[in-house]
N, CA and C of each residue as an Amber inpcrd file, in Angstrom:
protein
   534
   0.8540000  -1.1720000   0.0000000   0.0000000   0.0000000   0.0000000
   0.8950000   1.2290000   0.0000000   0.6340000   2.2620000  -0.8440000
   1.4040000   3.2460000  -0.8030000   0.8860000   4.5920000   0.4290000
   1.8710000   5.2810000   0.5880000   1.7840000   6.2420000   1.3130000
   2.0690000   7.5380000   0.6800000   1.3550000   8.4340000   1.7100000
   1.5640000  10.0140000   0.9650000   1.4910000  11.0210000   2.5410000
   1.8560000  11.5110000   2.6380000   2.4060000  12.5940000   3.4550000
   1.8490000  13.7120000   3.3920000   0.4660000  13.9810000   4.1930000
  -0.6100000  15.5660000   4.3310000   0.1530000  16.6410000   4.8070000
   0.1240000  17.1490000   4.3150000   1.0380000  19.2310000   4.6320000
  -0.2670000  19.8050000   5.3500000  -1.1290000  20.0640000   6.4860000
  -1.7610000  20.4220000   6.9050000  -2.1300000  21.8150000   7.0340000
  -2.6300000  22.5750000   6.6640000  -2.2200000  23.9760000   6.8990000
  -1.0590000  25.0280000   7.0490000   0.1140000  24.3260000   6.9560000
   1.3620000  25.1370000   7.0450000   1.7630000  26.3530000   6.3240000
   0.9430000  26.2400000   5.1310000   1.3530000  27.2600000   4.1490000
   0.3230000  28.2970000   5.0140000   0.2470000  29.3530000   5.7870000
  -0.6330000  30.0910000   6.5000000   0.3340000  31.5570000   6.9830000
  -0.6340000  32.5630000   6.8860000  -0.5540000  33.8710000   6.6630000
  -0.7810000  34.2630000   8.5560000  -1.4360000  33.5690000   9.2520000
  -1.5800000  33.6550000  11.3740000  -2.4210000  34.5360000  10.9740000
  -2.9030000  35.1850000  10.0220000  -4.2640000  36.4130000  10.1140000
  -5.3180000  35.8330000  11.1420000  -5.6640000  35.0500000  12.0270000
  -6.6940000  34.3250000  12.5240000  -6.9930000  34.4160000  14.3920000
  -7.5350000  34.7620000  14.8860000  -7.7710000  35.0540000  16.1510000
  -7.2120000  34.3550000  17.4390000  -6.5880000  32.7180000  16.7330000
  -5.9870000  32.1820000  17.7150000  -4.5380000  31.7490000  16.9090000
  -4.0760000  32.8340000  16.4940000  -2.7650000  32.6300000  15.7980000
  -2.0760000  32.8410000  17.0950000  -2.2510000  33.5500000  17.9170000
  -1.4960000  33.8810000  18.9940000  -1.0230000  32.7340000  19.8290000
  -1.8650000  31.7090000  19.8350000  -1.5980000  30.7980000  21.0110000
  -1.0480000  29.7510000  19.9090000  -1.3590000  29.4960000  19.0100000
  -0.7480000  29.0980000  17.2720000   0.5190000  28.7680000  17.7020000
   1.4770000  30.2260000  17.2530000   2.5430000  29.9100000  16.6290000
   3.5960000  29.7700000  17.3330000   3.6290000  30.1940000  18.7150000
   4.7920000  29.1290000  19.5190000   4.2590000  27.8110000  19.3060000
   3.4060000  26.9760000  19.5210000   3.6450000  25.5200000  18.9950000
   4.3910000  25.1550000  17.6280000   3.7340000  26.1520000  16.6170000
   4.0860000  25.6960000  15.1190000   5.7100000  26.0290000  15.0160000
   6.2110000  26.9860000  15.9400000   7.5100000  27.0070000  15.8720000
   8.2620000  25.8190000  16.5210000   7.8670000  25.0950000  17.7140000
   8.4630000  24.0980000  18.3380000   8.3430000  22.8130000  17.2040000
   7.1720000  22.5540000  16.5910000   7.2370000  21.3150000  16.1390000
   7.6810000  21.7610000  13.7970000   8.1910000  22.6930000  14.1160000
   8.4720000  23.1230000  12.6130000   9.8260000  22.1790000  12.3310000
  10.6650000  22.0100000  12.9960000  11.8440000  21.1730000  12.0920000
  10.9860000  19.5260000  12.2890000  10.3100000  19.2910000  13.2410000
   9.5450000  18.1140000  12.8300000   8.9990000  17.9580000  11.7910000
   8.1820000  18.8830000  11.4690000   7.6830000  18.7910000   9.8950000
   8.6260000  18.8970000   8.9070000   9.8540000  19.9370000   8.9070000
  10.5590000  19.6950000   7.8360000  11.1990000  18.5970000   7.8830000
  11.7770000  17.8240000   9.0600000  12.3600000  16.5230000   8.7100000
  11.4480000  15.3700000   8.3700000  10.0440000  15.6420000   8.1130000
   9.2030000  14.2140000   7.6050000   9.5250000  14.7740000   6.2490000
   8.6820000  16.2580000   5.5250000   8.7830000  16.3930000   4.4630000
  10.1750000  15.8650000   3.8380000  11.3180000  16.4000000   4.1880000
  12.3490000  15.7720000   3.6880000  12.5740000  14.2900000   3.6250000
  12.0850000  13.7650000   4.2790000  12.1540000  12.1470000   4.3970000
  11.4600000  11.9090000   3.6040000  10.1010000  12.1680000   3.2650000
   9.4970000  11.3630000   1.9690000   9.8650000  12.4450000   0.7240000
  10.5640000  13.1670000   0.4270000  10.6720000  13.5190000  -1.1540000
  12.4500000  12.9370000  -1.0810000  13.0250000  12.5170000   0.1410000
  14.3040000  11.2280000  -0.4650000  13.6290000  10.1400000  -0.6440000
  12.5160000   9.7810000  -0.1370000  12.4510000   8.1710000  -0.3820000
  11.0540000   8.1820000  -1.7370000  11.0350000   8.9980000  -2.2360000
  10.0680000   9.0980000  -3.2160000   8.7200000   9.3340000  -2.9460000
   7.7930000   9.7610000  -1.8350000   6.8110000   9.4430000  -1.1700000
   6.1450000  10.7800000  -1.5850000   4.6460000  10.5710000  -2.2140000
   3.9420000  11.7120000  -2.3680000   4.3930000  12.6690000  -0.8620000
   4.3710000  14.1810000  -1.0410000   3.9810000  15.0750000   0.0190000
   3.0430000  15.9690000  -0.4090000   1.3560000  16.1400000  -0.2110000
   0.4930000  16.5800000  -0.5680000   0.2250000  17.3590000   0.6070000
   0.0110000  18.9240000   0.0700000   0.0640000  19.8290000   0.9530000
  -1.4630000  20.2820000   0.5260000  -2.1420000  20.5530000   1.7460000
  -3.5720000  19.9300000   1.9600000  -4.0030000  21.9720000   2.7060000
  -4.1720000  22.6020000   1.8360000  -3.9870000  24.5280000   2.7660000
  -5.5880000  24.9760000   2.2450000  -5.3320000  25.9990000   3.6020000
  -6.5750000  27.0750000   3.8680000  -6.4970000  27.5920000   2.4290000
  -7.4990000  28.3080000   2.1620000  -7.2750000  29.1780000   0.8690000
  -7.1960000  30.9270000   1.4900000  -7.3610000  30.9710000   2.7840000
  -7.7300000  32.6270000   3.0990000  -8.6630000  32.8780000   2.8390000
  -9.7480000  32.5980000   2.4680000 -11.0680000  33.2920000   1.8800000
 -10.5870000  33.6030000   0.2070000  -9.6930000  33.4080000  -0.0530000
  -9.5530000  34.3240000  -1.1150000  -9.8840000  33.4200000  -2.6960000
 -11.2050000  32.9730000  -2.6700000 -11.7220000  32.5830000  -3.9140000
 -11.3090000  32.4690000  -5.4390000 -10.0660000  33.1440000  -5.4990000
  -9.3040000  33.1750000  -6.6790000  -7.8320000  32.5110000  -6.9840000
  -7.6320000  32.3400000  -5.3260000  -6.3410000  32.0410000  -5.0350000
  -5.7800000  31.1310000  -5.9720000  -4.7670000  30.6230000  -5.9840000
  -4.2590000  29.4570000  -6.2300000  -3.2310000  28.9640000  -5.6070000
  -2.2380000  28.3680000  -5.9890000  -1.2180000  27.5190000  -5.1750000
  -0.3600000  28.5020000  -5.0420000   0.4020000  29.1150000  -6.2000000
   1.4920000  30.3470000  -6.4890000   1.0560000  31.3830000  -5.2080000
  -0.3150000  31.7870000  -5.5740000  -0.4310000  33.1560000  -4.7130000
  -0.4990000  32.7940000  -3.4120000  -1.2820000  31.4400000  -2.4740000
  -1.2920000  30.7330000  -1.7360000   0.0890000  30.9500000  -0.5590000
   1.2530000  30.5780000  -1.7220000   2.4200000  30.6900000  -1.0480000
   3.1810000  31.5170000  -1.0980000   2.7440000  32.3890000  -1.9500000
   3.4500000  33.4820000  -1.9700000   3.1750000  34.7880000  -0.4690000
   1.6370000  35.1050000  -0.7010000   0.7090000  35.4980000   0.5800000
   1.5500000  35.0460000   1.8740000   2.0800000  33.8450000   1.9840000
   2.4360000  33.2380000   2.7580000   3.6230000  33.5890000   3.3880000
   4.5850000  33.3850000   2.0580000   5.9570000  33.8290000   2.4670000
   6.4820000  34.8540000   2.9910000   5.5250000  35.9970000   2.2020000
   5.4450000  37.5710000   2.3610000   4.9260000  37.8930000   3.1380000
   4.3270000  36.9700000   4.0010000   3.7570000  38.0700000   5.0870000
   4.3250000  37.9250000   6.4340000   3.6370000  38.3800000   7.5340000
   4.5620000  38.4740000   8.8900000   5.5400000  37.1870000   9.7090000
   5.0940000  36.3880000   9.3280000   5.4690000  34.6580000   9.6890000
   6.1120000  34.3460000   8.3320000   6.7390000  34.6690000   7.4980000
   7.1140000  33.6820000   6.6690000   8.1180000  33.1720000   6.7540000
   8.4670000  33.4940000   8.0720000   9.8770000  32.5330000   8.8360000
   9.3230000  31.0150000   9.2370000   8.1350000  30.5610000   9.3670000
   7.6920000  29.7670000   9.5080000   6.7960000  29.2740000   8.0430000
   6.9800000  29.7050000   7.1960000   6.3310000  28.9100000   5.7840000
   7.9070000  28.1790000   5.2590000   8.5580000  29.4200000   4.6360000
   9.9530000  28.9340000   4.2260000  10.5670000  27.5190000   4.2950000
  10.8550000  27.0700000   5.7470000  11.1430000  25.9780000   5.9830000
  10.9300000  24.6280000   5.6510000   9.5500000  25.1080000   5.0150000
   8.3230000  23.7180000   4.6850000   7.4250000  24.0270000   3.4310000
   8.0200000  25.1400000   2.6880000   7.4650000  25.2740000   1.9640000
   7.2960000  24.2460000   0.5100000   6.3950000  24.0890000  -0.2750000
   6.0850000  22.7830000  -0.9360000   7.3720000  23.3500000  -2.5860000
   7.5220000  22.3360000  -2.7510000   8.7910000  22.1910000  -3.4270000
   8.4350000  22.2200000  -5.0680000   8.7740000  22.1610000  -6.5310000
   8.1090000  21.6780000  -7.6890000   7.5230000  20.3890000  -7.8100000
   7.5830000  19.3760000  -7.3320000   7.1910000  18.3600000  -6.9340000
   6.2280000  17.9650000  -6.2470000   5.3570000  18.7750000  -4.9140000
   4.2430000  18.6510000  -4.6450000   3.0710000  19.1160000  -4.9120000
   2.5890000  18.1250000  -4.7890000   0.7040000  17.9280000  -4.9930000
   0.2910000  19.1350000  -3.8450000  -0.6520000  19.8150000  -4.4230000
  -1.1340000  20.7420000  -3.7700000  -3.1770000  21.0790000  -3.7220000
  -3.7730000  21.2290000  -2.3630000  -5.0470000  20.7360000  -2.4130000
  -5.2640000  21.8400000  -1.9590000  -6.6830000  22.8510000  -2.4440000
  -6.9000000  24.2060000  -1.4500000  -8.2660000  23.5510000  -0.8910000
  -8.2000000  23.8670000   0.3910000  -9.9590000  23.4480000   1.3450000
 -10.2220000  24.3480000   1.4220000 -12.0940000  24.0860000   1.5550000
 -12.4830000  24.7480000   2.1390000 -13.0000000  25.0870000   3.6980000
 -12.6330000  23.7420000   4.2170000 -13.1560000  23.5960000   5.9680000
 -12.2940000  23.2110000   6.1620000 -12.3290000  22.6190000   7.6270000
 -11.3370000  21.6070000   8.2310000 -10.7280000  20.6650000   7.9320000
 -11.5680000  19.8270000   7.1200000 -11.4020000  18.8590000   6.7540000
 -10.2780000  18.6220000   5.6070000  -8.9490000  17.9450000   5.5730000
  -8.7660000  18.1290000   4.3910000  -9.7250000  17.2970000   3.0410000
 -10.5120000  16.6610000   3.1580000 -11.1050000  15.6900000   2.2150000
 -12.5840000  16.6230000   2.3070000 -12.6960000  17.7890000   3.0600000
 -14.8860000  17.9960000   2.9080000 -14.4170000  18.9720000   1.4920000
 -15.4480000  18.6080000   0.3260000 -15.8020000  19.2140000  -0.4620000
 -14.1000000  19.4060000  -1.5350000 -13.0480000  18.9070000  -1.8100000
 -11.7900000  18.6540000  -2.3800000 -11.4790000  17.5720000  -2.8460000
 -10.8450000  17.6900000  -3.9570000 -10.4590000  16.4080000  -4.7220000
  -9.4180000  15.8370000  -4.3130000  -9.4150000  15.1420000  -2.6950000
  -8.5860000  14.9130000  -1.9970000  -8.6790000  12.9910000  -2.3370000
  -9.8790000  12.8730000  -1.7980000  -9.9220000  11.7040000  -1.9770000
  -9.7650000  11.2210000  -3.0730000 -10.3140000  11.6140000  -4.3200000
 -10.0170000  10.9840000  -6.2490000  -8.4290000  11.2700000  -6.2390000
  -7.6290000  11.8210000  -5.3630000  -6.3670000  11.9110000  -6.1190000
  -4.9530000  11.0960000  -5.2440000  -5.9010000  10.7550000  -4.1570000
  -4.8550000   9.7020000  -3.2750000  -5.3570000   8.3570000  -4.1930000
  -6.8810000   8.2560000  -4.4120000  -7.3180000   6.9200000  -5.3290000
  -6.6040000   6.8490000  -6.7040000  -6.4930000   7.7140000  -7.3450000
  -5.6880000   7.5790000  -8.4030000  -4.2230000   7.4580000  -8.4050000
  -3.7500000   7.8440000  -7.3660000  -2.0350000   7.2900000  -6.9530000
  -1.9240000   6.1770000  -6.5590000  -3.0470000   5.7400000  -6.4740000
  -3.1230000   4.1210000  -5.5760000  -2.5160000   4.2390000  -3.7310000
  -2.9220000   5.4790000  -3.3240000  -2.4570000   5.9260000  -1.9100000
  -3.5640000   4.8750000  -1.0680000  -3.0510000   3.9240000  -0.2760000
  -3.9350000   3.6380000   1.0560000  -3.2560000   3.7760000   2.4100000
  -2.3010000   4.5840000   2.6990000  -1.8170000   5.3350000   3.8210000
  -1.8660000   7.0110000   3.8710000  -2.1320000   7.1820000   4.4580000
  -1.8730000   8.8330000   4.9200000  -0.8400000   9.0720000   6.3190000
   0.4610000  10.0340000   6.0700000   0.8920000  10.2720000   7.3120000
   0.3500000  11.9640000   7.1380000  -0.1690000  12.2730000   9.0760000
  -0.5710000  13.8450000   8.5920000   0.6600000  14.4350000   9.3880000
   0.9760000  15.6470000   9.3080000   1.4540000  16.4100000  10.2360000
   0.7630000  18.0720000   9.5710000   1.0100000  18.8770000  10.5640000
   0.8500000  20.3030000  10.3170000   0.2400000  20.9190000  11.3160000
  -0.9320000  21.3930000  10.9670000  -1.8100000  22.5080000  11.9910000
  -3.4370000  22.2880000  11.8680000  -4.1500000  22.5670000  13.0350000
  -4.1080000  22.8430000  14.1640000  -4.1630000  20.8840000  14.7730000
  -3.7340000  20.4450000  15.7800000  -3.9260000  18.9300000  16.2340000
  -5.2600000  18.6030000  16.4170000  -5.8040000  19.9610000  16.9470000
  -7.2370000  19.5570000  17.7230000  -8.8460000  19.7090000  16.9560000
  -8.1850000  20.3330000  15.5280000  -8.7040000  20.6070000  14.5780000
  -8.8600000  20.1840000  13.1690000  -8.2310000  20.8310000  12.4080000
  -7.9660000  20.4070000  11.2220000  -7.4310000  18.6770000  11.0610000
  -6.3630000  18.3340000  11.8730000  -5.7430000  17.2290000  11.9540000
  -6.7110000  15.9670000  12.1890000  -7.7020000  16.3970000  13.6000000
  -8.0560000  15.3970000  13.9880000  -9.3960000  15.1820000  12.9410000
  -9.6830000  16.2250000  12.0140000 -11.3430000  16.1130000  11.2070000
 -10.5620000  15.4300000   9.9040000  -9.6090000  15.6430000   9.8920000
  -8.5100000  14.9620000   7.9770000  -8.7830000  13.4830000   8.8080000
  -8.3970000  13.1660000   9.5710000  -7.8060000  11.8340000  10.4840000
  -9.4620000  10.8760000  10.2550000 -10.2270000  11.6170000  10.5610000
 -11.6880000  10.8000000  10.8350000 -11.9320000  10.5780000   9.7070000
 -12.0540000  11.7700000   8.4700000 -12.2090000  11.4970000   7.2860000
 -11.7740000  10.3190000   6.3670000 -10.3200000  10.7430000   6.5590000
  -9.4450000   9.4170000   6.0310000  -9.8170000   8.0900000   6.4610000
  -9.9880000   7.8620000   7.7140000 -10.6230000   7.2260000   8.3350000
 -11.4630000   5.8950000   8.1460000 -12.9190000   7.2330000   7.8120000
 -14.0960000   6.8030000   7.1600000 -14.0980000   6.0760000   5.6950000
 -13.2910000   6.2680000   5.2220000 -12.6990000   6.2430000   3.5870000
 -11.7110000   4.8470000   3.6530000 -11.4310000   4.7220000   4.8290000
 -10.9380000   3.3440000   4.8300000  -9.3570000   3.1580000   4.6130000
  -8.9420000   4.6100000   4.7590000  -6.9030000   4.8590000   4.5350000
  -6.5200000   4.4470000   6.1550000  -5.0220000   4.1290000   5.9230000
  -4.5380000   3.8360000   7.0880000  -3.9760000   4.9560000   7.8410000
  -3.8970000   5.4350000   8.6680000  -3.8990000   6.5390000   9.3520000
  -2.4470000   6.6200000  10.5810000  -1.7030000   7.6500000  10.1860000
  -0.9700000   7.9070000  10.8720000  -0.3280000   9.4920000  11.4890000
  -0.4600000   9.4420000  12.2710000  -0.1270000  10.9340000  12.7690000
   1.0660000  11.1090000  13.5320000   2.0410000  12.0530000  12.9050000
   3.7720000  12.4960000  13.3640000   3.3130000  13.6190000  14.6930000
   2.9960000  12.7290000  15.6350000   2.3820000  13.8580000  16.9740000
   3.7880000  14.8510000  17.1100000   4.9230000  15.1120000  16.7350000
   6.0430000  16.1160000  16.9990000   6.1580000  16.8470000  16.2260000
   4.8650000  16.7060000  14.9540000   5.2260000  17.1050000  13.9580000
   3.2870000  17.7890000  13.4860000   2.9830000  18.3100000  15.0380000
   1.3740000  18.8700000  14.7890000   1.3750000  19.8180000  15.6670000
   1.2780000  21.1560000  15.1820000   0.9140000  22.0890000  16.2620000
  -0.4680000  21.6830000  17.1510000  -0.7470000  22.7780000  17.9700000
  -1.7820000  22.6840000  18.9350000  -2.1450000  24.4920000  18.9910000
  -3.2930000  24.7170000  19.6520000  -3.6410000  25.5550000  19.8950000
  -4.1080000  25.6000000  21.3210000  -4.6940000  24.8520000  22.2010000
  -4.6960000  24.1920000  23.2480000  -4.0730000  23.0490000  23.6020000
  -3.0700000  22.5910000  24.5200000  -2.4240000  21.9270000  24.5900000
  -3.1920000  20.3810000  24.8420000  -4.1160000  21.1220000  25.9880000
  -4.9380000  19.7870000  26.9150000  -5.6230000  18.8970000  25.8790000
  -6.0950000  19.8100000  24.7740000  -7.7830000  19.7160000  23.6430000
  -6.6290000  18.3320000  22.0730000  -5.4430000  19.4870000  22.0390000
  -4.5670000  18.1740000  21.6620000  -4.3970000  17.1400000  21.8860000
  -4.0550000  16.3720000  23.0940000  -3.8720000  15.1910000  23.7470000
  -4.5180000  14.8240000  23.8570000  -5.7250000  15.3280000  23.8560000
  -6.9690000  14.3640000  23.4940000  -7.4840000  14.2180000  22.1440000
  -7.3990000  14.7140000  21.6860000  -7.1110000  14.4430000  20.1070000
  -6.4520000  13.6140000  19.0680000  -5.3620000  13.6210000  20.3260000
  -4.2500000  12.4650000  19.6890000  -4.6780000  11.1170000  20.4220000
  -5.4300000  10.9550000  21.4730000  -5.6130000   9.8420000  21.9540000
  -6.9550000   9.0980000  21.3280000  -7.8320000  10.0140000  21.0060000
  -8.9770000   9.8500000  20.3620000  -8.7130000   9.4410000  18.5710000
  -7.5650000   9.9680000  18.0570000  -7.0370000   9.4120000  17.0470000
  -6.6210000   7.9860000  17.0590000  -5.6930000   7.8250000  17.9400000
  -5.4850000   6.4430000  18.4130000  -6.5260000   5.5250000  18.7900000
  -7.1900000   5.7610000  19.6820000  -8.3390000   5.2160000  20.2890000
  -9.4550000   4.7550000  19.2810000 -10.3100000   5.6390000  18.7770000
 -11.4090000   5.4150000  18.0200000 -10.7320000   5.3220000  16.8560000
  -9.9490000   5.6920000  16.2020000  -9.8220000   5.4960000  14.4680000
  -8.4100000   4.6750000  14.1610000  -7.8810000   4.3220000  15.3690000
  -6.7920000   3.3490000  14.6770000  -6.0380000   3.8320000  14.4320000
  -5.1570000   5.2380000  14.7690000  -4.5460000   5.9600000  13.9260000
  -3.0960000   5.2290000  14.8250000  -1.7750000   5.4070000  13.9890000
  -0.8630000   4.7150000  14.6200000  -0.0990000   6.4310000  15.3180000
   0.2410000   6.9840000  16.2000000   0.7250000   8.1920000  16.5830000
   2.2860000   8.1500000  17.2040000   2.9930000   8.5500000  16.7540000
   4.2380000   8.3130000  16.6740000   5.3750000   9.3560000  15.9610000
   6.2720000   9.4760000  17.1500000   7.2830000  10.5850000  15.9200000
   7.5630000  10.6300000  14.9420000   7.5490000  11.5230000  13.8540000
   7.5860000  11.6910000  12.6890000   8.8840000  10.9370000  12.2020000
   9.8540000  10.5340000  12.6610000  10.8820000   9.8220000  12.5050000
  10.6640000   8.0270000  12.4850000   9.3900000   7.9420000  13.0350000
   9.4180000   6.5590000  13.5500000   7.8390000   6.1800000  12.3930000
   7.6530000   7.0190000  11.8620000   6.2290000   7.3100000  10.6930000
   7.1790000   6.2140000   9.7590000   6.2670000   5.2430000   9.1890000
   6.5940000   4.3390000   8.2660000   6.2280000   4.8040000   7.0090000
   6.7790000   5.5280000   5.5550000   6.6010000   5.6740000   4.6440000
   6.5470000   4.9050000   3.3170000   6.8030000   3.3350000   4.0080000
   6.8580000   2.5180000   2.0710000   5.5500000   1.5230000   2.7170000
């Protein structure tokens, strides 16, 4: 079964009301994410970066990351930013799979693993996780490699990942990619 590697929200501009409590996490667990991303584009492994659009209805991937780079945090896009090589998905909710051609394009790679990492744990992560889930992918989450916005609302998130959906949770180093 192949695997592919979710970019969770990372490409992000903090314009958002709980960016504040945000981005010290996303800074602690940021070389976590860059050392998965780097691990699957050496070992050949889709990295599908799964981003907010901003509201901005026209967006696309270019402006996406560009918005990104350029704005007040782009000390925290840079690092992880998606390479010529990645697959790129704009949502519109939480979910990375509600209403996105998320699911037809892991099916057409022949993907039946997902590893996630990114933003928010208690959010975005844990609604991609159920989704995938439901859909019948194998589920794994790089917990060193997921911000939080509440710390407590995380850990339960990650246990409830584990718990109810099977998800395997484990450092992004110890994430099985073939």
């Amino acid at each position: 079964m192949k695997t592919a590697v979710l970019v969770i929200d990372m490409i992000n501009t903090y314009g958002h009301d709980d960016a504040e409590l945000l981005v010290p996490s996303v800074r602690h667990v940021l070389p976590a994410v860059g050392a998965l991303i780097g691990r699957a584009r050496e070992e050949g492994i889709d990295v599908i970066y799964v981003n907010d659009n901003f509201g901005l209805w026209r967006s696309d991937r270019a402006e996406v990351v560009r918005t990104a780079v350029d704005g007040p945090y782009g000390d925290l896009v840079r690092p992880v930013a998606p390479d010529e090589d990645a697959l790129f998905v704009l949502k519109t909710r939480h979910s990375a799979f509600f209403r996105t051609p998320l699911d037809y394009l892991l099916d057409q790679r022949g993907v039946g693993h997902v590893v996630l990492c990114g933003q928010v744990t208690e959010q975005c992560v844990l609604y991609s996780a159920v989704d995938a889930h439901v859909r019948h992918l194998a589920v794994t989450v790089a917990e060193d490699a997921v911000a939080h916005i509440h710390a407590d609302l995380a850990q339960a998130a990650l246990r409830m990942m584990e718990r109810n959906l099977g998800a395997r949770v484990c450092p992004g180093d110890r994430a099985e990619l073939v």
